[in-house]
C-alpha positions as CSV (number, residue, x, y, z in Angstrom):
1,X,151.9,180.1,-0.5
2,X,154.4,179.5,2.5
3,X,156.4,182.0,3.7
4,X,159.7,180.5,4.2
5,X,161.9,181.1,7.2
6,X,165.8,180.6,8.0
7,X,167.8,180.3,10.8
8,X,171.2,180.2,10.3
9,X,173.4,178.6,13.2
10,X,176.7,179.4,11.3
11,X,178.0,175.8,11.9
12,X,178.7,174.9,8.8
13,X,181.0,175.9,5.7
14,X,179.4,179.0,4.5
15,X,179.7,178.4,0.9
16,X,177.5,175.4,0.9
17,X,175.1,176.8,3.0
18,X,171.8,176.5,1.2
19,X,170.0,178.9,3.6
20,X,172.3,181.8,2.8
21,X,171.1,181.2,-0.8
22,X,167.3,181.3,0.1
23,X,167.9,184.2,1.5
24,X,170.1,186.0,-0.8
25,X,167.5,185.1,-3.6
26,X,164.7,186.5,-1.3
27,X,163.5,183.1,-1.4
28,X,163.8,183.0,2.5
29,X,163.5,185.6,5.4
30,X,166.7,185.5,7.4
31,X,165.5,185.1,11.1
32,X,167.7,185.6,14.4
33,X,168.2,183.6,17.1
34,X,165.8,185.2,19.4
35,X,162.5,184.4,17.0
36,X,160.1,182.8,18.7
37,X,157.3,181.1,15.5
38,X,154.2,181.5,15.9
39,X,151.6,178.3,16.2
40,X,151.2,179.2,12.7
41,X,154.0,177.7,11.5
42,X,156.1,174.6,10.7
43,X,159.9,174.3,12.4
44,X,161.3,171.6,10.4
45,X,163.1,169.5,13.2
46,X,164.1,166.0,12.7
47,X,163.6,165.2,16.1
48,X,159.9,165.8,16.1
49,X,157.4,163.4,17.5
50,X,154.6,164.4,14.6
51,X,156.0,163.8,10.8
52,X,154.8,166.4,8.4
53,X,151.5,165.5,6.4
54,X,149.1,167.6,3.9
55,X,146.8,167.7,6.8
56,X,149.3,170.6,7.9
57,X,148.2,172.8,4.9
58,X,147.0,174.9,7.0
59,X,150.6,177.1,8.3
60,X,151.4,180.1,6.7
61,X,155.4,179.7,6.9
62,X,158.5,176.8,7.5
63,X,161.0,177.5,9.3
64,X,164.4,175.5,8.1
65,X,167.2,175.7,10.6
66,X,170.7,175.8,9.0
67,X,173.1,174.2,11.4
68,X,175.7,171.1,11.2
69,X,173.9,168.0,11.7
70,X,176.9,167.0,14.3
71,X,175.2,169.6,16.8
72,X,171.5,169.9,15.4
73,X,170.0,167.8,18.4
74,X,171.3,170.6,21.2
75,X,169.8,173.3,18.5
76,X,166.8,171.8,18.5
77,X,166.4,171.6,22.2
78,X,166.0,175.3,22.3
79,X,162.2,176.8,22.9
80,X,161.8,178.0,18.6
81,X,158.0,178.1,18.9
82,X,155.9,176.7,16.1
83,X,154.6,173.6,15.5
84,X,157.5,171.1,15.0
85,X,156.9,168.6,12.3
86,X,159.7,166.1,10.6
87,X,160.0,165.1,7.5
88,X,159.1,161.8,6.4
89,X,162.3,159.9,4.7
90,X,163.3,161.0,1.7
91,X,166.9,160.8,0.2
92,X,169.0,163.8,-0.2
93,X,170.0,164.7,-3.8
94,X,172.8,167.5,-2.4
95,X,176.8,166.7,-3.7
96,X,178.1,166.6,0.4
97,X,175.0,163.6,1.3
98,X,174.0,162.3,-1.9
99,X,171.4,159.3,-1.4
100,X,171.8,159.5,2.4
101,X,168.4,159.1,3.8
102,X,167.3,161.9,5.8
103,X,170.1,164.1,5.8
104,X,168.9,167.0,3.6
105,X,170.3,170.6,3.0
106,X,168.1,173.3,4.4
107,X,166.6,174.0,0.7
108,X,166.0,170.0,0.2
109,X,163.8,170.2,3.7
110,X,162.0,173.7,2.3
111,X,160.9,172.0,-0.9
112,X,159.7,168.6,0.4
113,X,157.9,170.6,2.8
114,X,156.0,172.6,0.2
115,X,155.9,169.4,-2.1
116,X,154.2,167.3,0.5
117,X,151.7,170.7,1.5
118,X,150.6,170.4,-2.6
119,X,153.2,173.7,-3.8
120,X,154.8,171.2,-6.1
121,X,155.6,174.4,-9.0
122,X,157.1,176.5,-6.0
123,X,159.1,173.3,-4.3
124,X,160.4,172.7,-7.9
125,X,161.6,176.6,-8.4
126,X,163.1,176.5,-5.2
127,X,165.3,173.4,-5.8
128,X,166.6,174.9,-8.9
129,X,168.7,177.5,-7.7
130,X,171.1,174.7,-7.6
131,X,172.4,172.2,-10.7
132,X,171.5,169.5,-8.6
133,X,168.4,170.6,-7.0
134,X,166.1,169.4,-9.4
135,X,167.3,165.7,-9.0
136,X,166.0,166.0,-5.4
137,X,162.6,165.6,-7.3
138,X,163.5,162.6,-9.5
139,X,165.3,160.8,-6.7
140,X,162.2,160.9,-4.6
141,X,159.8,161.4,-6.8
142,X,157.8,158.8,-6.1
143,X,157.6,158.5,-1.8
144,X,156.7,162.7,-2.5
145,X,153.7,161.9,-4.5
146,X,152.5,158.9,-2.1
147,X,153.4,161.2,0.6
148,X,151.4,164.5,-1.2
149,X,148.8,162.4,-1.4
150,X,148.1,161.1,2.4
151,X,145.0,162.0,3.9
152,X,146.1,161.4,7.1
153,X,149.8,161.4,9.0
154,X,149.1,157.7,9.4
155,X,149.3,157.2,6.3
156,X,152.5,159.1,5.6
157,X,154.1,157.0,8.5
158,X,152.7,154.0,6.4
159,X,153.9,154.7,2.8
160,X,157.7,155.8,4.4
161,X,157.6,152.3,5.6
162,X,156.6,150.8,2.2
163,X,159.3,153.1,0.6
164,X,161.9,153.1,2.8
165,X,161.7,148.9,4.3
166,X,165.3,148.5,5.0
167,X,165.2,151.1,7.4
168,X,162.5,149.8,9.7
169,X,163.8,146.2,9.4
170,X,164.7,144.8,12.9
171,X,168.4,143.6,13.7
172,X,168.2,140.0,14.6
């Protein structure tokens, strides 16, 4: 099982943080902003070069880092250690981004992360701490299992583009 990891930036409206839950339900470890991951484990960062893909199996934690997605690129920027993966499309299922591709709450990132590493039991229990968290699920139920089931990152690159066409079509 992952150990799950939190980094809250305290840009946002801290009643709809969904770290601050994690870690109020012990579901997370609350990290400052001086923790450095190991090579051991997976910062979520949607500015990654690699995508995340079961071949990562291997990390013992995630690290989700709570911040407003108006200043996330500067956040990410900073030396956090690990191995930074991003998260192959998905839709968000969250009231403030609903449908939006790729713009997930911090809990949204944490469960697709452990339902693409094969933890689909412990995804779904984290996802329903909230009402709407288990429609994260059913929204993308079907690019999670395609991307659950990738041997390879390749092929996770490969079935987002199947899923997801209209945002790799070129502007002519």
């Amino acid at each position: 099982m992952l150990g799950v990891f939190a980094l809250e930036m305290g840009q946002d409206d801290p009643t709809k943080c969904t770290a601050r839950k994690m870690i109020n339900m012990d579901l997370a470890k609350g990290v400052s902003r001086k923790f450095h991951a190991s090579d051991k484990i997976i910062v979520l960062n949607p500015w990654a070069h690699r995508v995340l893909s079961p071949p990562d199996r291997g990390a013992k934690g995630v690290l989700a880092v709570d911040c407003s997605w108006n200043q996330a690129q500067e956040v990410f920027f900073r030396r956090l250690g690990g191995k930074h993966r991003r998260l192959p499309i998905l839709l968000a299922a969250n009231p403030t981004n609903y449908s939006r591709a790729g713009v997930l709450s911090s809990v949204e990132a944490v469960a697709a992360t452990m339902y693409i590493l094969g933890e689909v039991e412990e995804a779904a229990r984290y996802l329903d701490i909230y009402k709407w968290g288990p429609n994260f699920i059913t929204l993308n139920q079907e690019p999670l299992e395609a991307y659950r089931r990738s041997r390879t990152e390749g092929k996770v690159l490969q079935a987002q583009r199947e899923y997801f066409p209209q945002l790799f079509e070129v502007q002519r």
